[in-house]
C-alpha positions in Angstrom: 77.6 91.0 87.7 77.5 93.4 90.4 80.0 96.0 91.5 80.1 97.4 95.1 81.9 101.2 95.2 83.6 102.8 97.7 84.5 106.4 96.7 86.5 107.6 99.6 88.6 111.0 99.7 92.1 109.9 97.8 91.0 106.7 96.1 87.9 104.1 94.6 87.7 100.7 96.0 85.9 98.4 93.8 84.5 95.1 95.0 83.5 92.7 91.7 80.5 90.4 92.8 78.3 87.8 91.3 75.7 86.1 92.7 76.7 87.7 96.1 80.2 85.7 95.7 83.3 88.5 96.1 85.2 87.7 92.7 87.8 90.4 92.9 88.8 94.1 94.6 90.4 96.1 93.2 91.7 100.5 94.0 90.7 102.3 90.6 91.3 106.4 89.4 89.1 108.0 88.6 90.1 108.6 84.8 89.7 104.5 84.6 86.8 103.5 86.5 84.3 103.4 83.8 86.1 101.1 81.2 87.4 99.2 83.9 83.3 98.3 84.8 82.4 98.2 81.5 84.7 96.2 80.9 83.2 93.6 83.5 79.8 93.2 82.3 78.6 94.9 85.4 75.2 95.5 85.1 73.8 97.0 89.1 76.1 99.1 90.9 76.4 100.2 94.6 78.2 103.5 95.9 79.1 104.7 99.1 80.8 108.0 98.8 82.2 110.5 101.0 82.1 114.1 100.2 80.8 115.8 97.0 81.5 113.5 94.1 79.0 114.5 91.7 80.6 113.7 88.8 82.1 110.6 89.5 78.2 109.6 90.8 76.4 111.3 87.8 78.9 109.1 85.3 78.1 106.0 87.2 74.1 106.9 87.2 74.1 107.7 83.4 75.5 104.2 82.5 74.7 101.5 85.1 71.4 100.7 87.3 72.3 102.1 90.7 71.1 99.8 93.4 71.9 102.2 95.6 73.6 104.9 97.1 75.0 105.5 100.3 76.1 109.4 101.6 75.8 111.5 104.2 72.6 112.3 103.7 71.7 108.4 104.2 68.9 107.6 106.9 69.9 104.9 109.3 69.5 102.4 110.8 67.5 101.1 107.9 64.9 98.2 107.6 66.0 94.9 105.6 62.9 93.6 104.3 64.1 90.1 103.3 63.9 86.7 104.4 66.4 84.6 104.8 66.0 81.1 103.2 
């Protein structure tokens, strides 16, 4: 399963996703956050996050395969090199 991670000023959004289907959403703490995927059988993780969050980002890195990350430092637009079926 995927999780899709909005970490925003005052509070994480968490989107639960499998097979691209949205399963759940949920508003975590910081504190929680990491059981609370763990706890999921998340396995890929994707982050969009305002400000400096390093610690919250560094504890997501360290235990789940980031898909990717979106910041202010992002590039954009960006190319989606897929095809749909």
């Amino acid at each position: 399963m995927e999780a899709s991670i909005d970490i925003g000023n005052s509070r994480l959004k968490v989107g639960i996703l499998e097979n691209g289907v949205l399963l759940e959403s949920t508003v975590q703490d910081e504190q929680s956050l990491l059981a609370y995927l763990k706890a999921k059988a998340i396995d890929q993780v994707i982050i969009s996050a305002v400000g400096d969050r390093k610690n919250i980002l560094d504890n997501l890195k360290d235990n789940f395969s980031v898909v990717e990350e979106f910041n202010r430092h992002t590039r954009i637009p960006m190319g989606i090199s897929f095809a749909t079926p």
